[in-house]
C-alpha positions as CSV (number, residue, x, y, z in Angstrom):
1,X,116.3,105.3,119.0
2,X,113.6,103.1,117.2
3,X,114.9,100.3,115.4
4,X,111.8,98.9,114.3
5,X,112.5,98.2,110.7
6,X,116.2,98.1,110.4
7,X,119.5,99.2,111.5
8,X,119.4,102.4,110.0
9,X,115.4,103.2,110.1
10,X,114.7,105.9,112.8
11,X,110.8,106.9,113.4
12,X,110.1,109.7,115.2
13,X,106.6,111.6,116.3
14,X,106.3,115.0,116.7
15,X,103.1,116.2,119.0
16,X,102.6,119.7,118.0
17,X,101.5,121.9,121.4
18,X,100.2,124.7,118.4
19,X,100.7,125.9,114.4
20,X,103.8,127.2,115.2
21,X,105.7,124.1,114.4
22,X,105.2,124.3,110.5
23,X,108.3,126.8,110.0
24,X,111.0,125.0,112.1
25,X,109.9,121.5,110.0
26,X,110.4,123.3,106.2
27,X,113.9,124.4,107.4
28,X,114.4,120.8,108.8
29,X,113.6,119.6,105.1
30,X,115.5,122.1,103.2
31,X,118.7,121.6,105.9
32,X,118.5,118.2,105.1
33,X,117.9,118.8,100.6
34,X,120.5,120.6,101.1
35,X,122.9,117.7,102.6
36,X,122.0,115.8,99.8
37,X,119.7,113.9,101.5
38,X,116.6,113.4,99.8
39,X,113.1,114.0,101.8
40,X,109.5,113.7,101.6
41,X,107.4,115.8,102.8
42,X,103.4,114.9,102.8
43,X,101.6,117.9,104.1
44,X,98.1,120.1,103.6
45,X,99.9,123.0,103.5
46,X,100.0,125.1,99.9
47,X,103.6,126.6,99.4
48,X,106.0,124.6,101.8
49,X,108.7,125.1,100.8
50,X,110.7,126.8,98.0
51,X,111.6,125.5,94.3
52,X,115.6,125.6,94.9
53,X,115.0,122.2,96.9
54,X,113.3,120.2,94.0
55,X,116.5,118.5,93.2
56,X,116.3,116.3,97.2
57,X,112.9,118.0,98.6
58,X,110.1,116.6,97.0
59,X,106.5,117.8,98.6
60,X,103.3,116.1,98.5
61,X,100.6,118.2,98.6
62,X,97.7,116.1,99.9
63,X,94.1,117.8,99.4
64,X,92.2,115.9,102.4
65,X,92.5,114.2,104.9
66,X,89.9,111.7,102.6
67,X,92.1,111.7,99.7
68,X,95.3,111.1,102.1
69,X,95.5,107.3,101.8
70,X,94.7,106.6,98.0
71,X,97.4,109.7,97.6
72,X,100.1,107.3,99.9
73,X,99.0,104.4,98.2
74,X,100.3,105.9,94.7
75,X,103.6,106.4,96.4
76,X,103.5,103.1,97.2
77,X,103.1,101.7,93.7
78,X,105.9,104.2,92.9
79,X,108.4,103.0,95.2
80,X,109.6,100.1,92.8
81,X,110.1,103.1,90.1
82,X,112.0,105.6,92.2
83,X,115.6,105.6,91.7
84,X,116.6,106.3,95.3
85,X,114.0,105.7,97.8
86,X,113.7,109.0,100.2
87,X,116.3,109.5,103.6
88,X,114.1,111.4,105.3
89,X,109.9,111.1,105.1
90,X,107.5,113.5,107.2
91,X,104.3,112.9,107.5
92,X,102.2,116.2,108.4
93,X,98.9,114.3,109.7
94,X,98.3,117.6,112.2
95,X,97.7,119.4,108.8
96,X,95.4,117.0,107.5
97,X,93.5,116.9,110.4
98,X,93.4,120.7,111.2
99,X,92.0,121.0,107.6
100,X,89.6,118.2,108.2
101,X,87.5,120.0,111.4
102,X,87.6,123.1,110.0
103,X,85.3,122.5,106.6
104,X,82.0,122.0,107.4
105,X,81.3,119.0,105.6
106,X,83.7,117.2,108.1
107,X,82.3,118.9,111.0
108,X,78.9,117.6,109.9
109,X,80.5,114.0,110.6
110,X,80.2,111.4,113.0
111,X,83.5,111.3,115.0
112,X,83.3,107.2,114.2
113,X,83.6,108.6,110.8
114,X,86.5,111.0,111.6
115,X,88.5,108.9,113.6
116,X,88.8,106.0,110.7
117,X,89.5,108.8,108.3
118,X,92.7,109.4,111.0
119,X,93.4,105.6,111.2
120,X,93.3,105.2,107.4
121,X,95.9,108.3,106.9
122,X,98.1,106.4,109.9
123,X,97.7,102.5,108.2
124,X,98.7,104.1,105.0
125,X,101.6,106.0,105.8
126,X,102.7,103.0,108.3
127,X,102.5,100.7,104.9
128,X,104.1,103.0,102.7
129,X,107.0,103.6,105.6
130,X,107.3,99.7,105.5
131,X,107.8,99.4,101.8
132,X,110.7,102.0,101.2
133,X,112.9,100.6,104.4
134,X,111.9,97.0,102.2
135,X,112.7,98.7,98.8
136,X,116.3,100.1,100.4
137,X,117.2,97.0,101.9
138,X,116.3,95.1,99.1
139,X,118.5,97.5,96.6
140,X,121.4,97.5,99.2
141,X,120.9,100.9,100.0
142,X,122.2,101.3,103.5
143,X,121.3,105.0,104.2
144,X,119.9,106.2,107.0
145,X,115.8,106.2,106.7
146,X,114.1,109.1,109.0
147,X,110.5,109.3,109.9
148,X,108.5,112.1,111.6
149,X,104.4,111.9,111.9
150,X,103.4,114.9,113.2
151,X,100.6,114.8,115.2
152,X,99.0,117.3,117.9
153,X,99.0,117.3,121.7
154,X,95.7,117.6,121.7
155,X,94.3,114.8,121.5
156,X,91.1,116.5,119.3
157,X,88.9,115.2,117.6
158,X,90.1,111.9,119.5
159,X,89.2,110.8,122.9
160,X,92.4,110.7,125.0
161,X,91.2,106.5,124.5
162,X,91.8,106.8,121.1
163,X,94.8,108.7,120.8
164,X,96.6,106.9,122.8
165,X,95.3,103.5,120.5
166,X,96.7,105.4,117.2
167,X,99.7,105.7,118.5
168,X,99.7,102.2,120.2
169,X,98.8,100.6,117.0
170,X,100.2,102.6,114.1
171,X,103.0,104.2,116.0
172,X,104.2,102.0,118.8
173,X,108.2,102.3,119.3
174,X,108.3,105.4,117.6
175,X,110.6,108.0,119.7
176,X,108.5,110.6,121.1
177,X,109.3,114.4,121.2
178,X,107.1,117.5,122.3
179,X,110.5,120.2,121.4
180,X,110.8,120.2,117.8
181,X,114.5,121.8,118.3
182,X,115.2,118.2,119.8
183,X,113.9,116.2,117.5
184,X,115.7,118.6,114.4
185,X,119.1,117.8,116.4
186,X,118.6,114.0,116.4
187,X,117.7,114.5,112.6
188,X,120.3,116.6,111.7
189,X,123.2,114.0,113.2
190,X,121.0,110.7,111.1
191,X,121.0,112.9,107.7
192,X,124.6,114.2,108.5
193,X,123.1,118.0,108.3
194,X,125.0,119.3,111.5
């Protein structure tokens, strides 16, 4: 387990092999809303999850992968104003991408361009990350703090080279998994969900 930040900090990546994955990860959030726990969810995807989690399960809906970073960087000035920072954050970056080489204004870019719009999502979310475990262990708060990015196996639109630097330089200590029912087991026992 990565203890990067703190006791009680656990940062996870999830490398999607397809779509498929989006499903299992809403019931993740909503098993753990409905523990009580309270959970973040930053995705592309319209219509996550359902209403009868707003209570714990708050969803950001980002709109691109451009917009991604000035969207984390509100959280960020936010933090200080929250109540109770989140237990559990997930970071759908997968989405964001996916969205991000379908349009064709993307595809029409450089993939210099493309992959600093990817390291600008990760830097974000990594600063963000850093400032709730900071905010909870400045307020005493000694709950557990989850993290998932969820990226894809593919490394597309990245070189292998590249992917493999993300990770190295955003990600680096973060437990690895490629079966989400694995990784929903290890967060289920941190949030107290099983």
């Amino acid at each position: 387990m990565s203890t990067s930040l703190g006791n009680c900090i656990s940062n996870y990546i999830y490398l999607a092999a397809n779509e498929d994955y989006a499903q299992g990860l809403v019931k993740l959030c909503e098993r753990c809303a409905l523990n009580d726990n309270r959970v973040l969810l930053i995705t592309k995807r319209k219509g996550s999850t359902t209403s009868s989690f707003s209570k714990c399960l708050k969803v950001l809906q980002v709109v691109d992968i451009e917009s991604a970073p000035c969207r984390l960087l509100d959280l960020q000035e936010n933090i200080s104003a929250d109540i109770s920072a989140p237990n559990l954050i997930v970071f759908d970056l997968h989405s964001l991408i996916l969205e991000a080489i379908q349009r064709p204004v993307m595809q029409q870019c450089s993939t210099d361009q493309m992959v600093r719009h990817i390291a600008k999502c990760a830097a974000a979310f990594v600063n963000y990350k850093e400032q709730v475990a900071a905010t909870m262990k400045q307020r005493g708060q000694g709950e557990a703090l989850d993290t998932i990015v969820v990226m894809s196996q593919d490394s597309y639109p990245l070189t292998p080279a590249q992917f493999k630097l993300l990770i190295g330089l955003y990600f680096c200590g973060n437990e690895c998994h490629t079966i989400f029912s694995k990784l929903a087991g290890r967060i289920s026992v941190s949030q107290g969900c099983d």
